[in-house]
N, C-alpha and C positions, 0 to 999 in steps of 0.2 A: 504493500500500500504506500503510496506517496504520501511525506512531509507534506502539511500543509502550514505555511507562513504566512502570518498577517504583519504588515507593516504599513506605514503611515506614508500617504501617498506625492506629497511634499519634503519630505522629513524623514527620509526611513533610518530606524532605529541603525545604528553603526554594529552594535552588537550581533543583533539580529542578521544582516546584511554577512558583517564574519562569517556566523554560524553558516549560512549558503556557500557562501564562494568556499569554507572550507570544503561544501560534499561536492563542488561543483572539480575543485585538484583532485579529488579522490572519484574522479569520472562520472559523478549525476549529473542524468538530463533535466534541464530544469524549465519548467511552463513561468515564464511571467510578463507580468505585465507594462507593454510598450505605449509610444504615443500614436501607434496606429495597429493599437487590439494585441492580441496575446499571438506570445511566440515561443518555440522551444529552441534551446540552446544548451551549449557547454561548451567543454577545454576543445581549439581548433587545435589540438594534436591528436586528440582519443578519434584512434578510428570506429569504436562501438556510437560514436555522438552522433557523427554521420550515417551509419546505417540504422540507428533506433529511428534519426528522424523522419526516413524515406521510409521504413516499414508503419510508421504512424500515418505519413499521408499518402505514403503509396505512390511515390513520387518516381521518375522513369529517370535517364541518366541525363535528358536535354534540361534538367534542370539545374537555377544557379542557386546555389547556397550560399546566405550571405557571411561578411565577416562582419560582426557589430566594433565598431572604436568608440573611444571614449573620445578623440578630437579628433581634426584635420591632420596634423602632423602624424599621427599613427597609423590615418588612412593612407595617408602617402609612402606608407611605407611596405603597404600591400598591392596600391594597383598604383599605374603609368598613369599619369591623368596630364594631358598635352594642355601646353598655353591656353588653347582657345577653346577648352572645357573649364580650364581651372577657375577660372572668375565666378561661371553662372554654378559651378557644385558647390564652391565654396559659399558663394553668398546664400546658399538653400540650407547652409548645415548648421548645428543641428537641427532635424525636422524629420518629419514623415515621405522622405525618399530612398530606394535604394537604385543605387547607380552600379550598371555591369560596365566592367572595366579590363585592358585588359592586364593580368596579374605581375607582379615580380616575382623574382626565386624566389619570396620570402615565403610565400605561399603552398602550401605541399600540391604537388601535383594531384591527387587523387580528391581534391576540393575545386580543381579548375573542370572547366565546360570541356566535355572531352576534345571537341574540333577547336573549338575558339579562342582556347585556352583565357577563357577571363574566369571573374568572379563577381559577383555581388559584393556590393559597401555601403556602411550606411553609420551614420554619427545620429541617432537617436535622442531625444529633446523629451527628455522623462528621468525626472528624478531617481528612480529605481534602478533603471539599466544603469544612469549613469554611476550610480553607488556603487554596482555590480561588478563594473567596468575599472574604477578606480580599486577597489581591492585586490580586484585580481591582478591587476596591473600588466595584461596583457588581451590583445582580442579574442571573440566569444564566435564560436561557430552558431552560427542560428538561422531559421526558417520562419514563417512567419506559420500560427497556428491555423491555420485553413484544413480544416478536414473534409476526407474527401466526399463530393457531395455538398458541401459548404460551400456557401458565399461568401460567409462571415467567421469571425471569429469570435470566439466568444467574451460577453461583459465581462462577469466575476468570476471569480480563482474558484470558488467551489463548482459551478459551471465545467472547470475545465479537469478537479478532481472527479467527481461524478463520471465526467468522461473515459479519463487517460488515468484510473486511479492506479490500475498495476502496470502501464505504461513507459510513466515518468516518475522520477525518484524524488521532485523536490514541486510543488505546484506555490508560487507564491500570490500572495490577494492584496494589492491595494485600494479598493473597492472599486466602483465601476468604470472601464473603460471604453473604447471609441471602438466600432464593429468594423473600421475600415482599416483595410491593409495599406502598407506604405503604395507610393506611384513608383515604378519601375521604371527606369530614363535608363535607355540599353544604349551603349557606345560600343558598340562590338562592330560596327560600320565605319565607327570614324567620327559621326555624327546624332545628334541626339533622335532617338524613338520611342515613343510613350509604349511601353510591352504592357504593362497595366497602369489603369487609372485608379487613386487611389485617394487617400486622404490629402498629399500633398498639391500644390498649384500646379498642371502641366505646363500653363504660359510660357514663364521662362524658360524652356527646354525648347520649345518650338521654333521660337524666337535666333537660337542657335546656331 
């Protein structure tokens, strides 16, 4: 059965927050809560993170799995991002976008798009990841909570134990969140492509 954690959705307890990121070194997948709905993640080295996530949404290999950072300078440290992206990604973060990009070595090959070699990135604008983030002091492999069949993600953290109770190791609950997933702004062209539309603004991307 899955931990479940309640923390305060502005404020989350430092304690508490410890208590995760420690089961998250010791390899739990953990459900929580983003500014664009619920997402599962863990350590980007545990190969089990990655295949727990794709057996939960049943996901196929054309899919990007994102990296979450806690800033800009840590995203840059994962994907290529050219001159004439850098401006409009940067002025979006943190926020509800994930941008495919494409990867550095830093990135373990078995996390990149098999032909395209990118990845998903995203700097998240929610007090909880970013707690999450700063503990661990390194990036978090994650996916967004979309089950399959789903449009949405779900509001609350018991919502998402009910669900994934013997699934996922750690479910945390900030109380209600946003049912929409991030907007996807794919760069695997060169150029920006809305691949979903989502909580964040497409404008700027288009514009591009």
């Amino acid at each position: 059965m899955a931990t479940f954690v309640e923390v305060h959705p502005d404020n989350p307890q430092p304690r508490t927050i410890g208590q995760v990121v420690a089961r998250i070194r010791e390899g739990a997948l953990v459900a929580f809560p983003t500014d664009s709905g619920y997402a599962l993640g863990g350590r980007l080295d545990d190969q089990s993170i990655k295949d727990r996530i794709r057996d939960i949404r049943r996901l196929d290999d054309k899919h990007h799995y994102t990296l979450l950072c806690r800033d800009f300078a840590q995203l840059g440290q994962l994907v290529h991002v050219d001159n004439h992206v850098f401006r409009t990604v940067r002025a979006t973060t943190p926020g509800p976008y994930t941008f495919i990009l494409p990867a550095t070595k830093e990135v373990p090959r078995r996390l990149l798009h098999a032909k395209k070699k990118t990845v998903g990135v995203r700097i998240p604008d929610n007090p909880v990841v970013q707690a999450l983030l700063a503990e661990l002091g390194e990036p978090m492999l994650s996916s967004t909570l979309l089950l399959p069949g789903q449009e949405e993600t779900p509001v609350f953290g018991w919502d998402v134990k009910e669900e994934l109770d013997h699934a996922v190791d750690v479910v945390i609950d900030a109380g209600e969140v946003s049912t929409a997933p991030t907007t996807v702004v794919d760069y695997s062209s060169g150029t920006a492509e809305i691949a979903r539309q989502g909580a964040g603004d497409a404008h700027p991307f288009v514009e591009v």
